[in-house]
LUMSE-390141 format. One line per 2 residues: number of its first residue (from 0); for each residue z, y, x of C-alpha. Coordinates in steps of 0.1 Angstrom, whole numbers, plus 2048, in hexadecimal, padded with zeros to 3 digits. Layout:
BEGIN
NUM	Z Y X  ...
//
This chain:
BEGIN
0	800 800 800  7F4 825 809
2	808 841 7FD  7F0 861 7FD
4	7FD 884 7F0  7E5 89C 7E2
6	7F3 8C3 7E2  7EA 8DB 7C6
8	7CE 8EF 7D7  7BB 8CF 7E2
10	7B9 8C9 7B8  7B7 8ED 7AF
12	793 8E8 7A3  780 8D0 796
14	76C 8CA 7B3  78E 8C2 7C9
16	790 8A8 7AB  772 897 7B2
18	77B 89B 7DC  79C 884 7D2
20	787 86D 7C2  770 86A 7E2
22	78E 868 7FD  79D 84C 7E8
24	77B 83A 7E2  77E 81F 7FB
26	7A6 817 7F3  7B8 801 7E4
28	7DA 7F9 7E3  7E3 821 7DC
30	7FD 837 7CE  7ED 85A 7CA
32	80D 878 7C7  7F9 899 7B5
34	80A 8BC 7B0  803 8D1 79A
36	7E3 8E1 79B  7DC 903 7AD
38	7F2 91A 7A9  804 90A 786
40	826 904 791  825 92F 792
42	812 934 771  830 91F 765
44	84D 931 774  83E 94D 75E
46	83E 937 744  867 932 749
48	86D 954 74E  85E 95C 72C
50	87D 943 721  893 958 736
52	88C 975 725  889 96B 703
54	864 975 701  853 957 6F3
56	832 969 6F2  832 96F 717
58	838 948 71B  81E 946 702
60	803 955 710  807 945 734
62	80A 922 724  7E6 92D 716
64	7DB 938 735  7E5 91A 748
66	7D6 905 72C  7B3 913 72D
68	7B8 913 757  7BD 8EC 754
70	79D 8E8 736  783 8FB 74E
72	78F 8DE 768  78C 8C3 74D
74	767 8CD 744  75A 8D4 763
76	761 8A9 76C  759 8A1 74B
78	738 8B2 74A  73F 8CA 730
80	759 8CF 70D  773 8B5 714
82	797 8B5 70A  7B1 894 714
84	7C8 889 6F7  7E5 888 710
86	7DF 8AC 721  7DD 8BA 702
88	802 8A9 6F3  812 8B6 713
90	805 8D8 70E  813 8D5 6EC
92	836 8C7 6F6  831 8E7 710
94	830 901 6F4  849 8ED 6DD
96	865 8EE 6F9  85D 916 6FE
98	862 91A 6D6  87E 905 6D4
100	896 90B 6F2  8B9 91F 6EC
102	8B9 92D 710  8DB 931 722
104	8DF 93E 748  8F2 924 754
106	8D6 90A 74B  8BB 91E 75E
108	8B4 903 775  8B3 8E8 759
110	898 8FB 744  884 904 766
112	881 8DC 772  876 8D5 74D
114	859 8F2 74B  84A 8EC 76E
116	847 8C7 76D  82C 8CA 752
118	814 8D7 771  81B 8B2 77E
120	817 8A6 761  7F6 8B3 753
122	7E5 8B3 77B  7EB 88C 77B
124	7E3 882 758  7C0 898 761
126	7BA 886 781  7C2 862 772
128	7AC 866 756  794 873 76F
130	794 856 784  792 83E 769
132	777 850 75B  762 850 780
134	767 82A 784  787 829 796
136	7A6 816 77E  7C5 823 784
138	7EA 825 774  7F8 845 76C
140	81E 844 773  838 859 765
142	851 868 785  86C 874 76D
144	871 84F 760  86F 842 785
146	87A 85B 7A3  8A2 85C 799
148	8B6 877 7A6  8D8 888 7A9
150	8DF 89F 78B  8D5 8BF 796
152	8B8 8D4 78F  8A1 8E7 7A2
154	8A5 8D4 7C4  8B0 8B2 7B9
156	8B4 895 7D6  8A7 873 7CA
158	8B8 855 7C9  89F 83C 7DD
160	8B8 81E 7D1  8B6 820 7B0
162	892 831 7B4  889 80E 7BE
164	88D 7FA 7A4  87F 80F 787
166	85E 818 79E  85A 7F4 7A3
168	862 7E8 782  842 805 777
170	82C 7F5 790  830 7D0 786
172	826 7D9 764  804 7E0 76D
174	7EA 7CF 77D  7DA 7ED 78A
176	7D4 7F2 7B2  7D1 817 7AF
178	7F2 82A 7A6  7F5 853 79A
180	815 862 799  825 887 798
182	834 896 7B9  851 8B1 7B6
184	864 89F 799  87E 887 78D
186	896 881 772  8BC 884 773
188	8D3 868 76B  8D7 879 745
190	8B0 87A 73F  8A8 89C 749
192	88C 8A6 75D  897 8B0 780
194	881 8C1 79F  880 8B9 7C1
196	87C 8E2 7CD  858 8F1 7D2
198	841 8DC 7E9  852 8C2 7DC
200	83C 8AC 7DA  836 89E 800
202	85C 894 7FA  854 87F 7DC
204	836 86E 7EE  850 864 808
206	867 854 7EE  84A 842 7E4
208	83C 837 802  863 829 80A
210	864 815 7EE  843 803 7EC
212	849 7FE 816  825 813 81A
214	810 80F 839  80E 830 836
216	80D 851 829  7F6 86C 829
218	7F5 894 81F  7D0 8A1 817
220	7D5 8C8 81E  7BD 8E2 81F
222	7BF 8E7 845  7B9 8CD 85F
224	7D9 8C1 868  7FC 8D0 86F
226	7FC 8F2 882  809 905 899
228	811 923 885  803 92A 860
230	7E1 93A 867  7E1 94E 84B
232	7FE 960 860  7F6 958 885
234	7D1 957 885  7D2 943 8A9
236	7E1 929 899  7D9 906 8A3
238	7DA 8DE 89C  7F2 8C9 8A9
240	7EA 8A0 8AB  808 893 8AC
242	82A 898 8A3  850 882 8A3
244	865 883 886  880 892 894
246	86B 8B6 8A5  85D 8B6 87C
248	879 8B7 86D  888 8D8 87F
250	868 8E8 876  872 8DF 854
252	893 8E8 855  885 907 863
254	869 911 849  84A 902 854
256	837 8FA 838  82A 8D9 849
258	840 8C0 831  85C 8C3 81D
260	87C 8BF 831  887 8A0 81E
262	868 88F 822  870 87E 849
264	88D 86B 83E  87D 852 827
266	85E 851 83B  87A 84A 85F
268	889 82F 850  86F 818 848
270	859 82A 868  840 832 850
272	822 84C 864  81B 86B 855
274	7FA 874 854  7EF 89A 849
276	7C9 89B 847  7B0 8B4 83F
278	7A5 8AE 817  784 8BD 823
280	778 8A4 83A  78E 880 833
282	776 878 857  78D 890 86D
284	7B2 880 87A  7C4 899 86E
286	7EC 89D 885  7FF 877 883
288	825 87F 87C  837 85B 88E
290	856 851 8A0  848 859 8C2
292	82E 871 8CB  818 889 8E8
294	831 8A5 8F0  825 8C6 8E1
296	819 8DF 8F8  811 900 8E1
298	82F 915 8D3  838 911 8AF
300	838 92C 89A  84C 92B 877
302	84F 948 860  868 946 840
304	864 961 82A  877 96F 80B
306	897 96F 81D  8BD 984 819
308	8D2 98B 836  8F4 98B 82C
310	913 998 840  934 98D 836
312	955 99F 845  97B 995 83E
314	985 9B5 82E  9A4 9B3 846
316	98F 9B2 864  99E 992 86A
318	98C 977 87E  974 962 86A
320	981 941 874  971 91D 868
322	98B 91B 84B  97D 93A 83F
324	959 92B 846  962 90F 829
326	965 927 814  94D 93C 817
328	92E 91B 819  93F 911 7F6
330	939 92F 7E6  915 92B 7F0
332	916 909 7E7  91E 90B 7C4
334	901 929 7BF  8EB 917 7CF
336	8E3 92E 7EC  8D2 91E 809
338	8D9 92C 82C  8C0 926 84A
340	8D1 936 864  8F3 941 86D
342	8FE 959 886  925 963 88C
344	939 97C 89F  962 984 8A3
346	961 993 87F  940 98D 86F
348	929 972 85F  90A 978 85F
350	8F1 960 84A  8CB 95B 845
352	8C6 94B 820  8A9 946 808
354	8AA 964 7EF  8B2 952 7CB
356	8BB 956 7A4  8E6 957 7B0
358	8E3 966 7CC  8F2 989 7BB
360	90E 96F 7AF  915 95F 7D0
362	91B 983 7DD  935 98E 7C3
364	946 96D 7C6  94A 974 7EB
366	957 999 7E7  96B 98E 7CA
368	97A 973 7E5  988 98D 7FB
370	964 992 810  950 9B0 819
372	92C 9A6 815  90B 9BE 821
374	8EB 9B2 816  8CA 9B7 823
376	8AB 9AE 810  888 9A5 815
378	88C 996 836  87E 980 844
380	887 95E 862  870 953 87E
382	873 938 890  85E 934 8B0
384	863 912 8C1  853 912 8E5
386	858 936 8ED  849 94C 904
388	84F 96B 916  834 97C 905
390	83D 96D 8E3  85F 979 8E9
392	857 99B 8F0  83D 997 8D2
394	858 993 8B8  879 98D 8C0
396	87C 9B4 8CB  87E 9D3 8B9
398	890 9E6 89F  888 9D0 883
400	89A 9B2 891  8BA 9AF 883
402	8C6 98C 893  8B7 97A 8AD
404	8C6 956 8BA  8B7 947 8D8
406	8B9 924 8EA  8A3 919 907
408	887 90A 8EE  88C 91F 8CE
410	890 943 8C6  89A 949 89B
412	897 974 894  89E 97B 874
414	88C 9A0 86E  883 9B4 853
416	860 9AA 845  845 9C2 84F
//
């Protein structure tokens, strides 16, 4: 068994369709992981925030949008007016949650994981119908009734155990070769719909590959292999052929949008090779991610936007000591604030986290628990692995550098975004 992830700009029209159908021709023995298409998980967000707000019509009218989005897709590989019995009840279950949910803050995370999966949802009910309809049979699986996870929303970790039997259990029941399944979401323990955080997806393919003890697994993305540096950023960027487990996941941990950073785990513990391959040309090699690997030799440039800088001081001046540290990393716990780098002095704590919906809560809680706290916004952490002088002076220098934390391989400067 293959496991082989397809992203949501590789299937964002319905020629990237009808590329998947051509990369997989030759396979068999597959489980296919789709996203949502294009740029639907952010259509749907819009969706949620009409919920937020109590604005059905604005829901409304981006549920029609995304609708029409997914119809011109559906036409196009049908050769004209088309519509599939099954996208259209999930559009309609779609609009009936909208109308029918009694929104309350505190289950903002709940009502998010339930509207975004319907990307997943419609993208892989498309493609399987697709396949089936250009000669290739397949079984569409449902994620939510086989990737278990904790009960939490919005980030959930799955529970590749108990993953494991219902995933196999699916499998058995069908005679099919050819598997498509949803990245990015799960179902709690009490039936709700739960989501793995945004790119998602890879981590799901991991799970899967895990499970079924995959020969391997494969990312099709719309460059040719894992980079140096996002080019869209660092236009100098370039391809690096092989990589360990271990150097990719503290590019994870440090923003690099190569994989997921709970997608190496599952994969290590079976030693399981990543593959991520250009889903332009299925001919080029794309970068192997494996055990042991070619040293790299170019620096590695990370950049992690949308970030807050917060400052927290004892009001006492006293010295912030580890017991006070407990405190202060539960606070963040429970609103759910990620930090991604931390940088302390006599008095102060300083912190790098993702901006979020309770951040403004975290920060009350904190000065309500004795703390002064500074906050500064729109800021952003790079990470450059492999540093060189000019590099350094580059962009670890200059007034807009608020922190900067140095070893003899890695430089992190959090600065404010230019």
């Amino acid at each position: 068994m293959k496991v082989y992830k397809f992203g949501g700009a590789s299937v964002r029209t319905a020629d990237g369709v009808r590329n998947l159908r051509k990369i997989i021709d030759d396979e068999q023995n597959l489980f296919i992981i789709v996203s949502a298409m294009g740029k639907t998980t952010n259509a749907l967000e819009k969706v949620f925030e009409g919920i937020q707000k109590g604005n059905q019509k604005l829901s409304n009218e981006h549920i029609a949008q995304i609708r029409e989005y997914h119809a011109t897709i559906i036409s196009d590989l049908w050769h004209g007016p088309k519509k599939l019995e099954q996208v259209e009840v999930l559009f309609d279950e779609l609009e009936e949650v909208c109308a029918n949910t009694v929104y309350r803050a505190e289950d903002a995370e709940l009502w998010y994981d339930r509207i975004v999966a319907y990307g997943e949802l419609v993208s892989t009910t498309i493609i399987s119908e697709y396949l089936a309809y250009a000669g290739v049979p397949n079984k569409w699986i449902d994620m939510r009734k086989c990737m278990r996870t904790e009960q939490r929303h919005k980030d959930a970790e799955v529970n590749i155990e108990k993953s494991k039997t219902l995933l196999q259990s699916a499998l058995k029941e069908s005679d099919a070769t050819i598997f498509v399944g949803q990245g990015f979401i799960g179902g709690a323990p009490d039936g709700t719909t739960t989501t793995l955080g945004r790119e998602g997806s890879d981590y799901s393919a991991a799970v899967v590959a895990n499970i079924l003890n995959a020969e391997s697994m494969a990312v099709w993305k719309d460059v040719d292999g894992v980079l140096n540096a996002d080019p869209k950023i660092f236009p100098d960027a370039e391809k690096i052929d092989e990589l360990n487990y271990l150097d990719t996941i503290e590019l994870a941990y440090s923003g690099a949008q190569i994989i997921h950073p709970r997608t190496i785990k599952p994969l290590q513990n079976k030693n399981i090779p990543l593959y991520v391959r250009p889903f332009g040309d299925k001919l080029k090699p794309g970068t192997v991610i494996r055990g042991m690997s070619a040293p790299v030799n170019v620096p590695i440039l990370i950049l992690k936007k949308d970030q807050v800088l917060l400052t927290i001081r004892s009001r006492d001046f006293s010295f912030v000591l580890e017991e006070k540290f407990a405190g202060i990393f539960s606070l963040l716990e429970r609103y759910r604030v990620k930090t991604n780098l931390i940088h302390n002095s006599a008095i102060n704590l300083s912190l790098c986290v993702d901006n979020s919906w309770h951040i403004g809560e975290a920060v009350e809680a904190l000065r309500d628990a004795g703390f002064d706290v500074m906050q500064a916004e729109n800021m952003e952490l790079l990470t450059i692995r492999g540093y060189t002088d000019e590099l350094w002076h580059r962009y670890a220098c200059g007034p807009q550098v608020f922190v900067q934390q140095a070893t003899q391989a890695t430089v992190r400067i959090v600065r404010k975004r230019e």
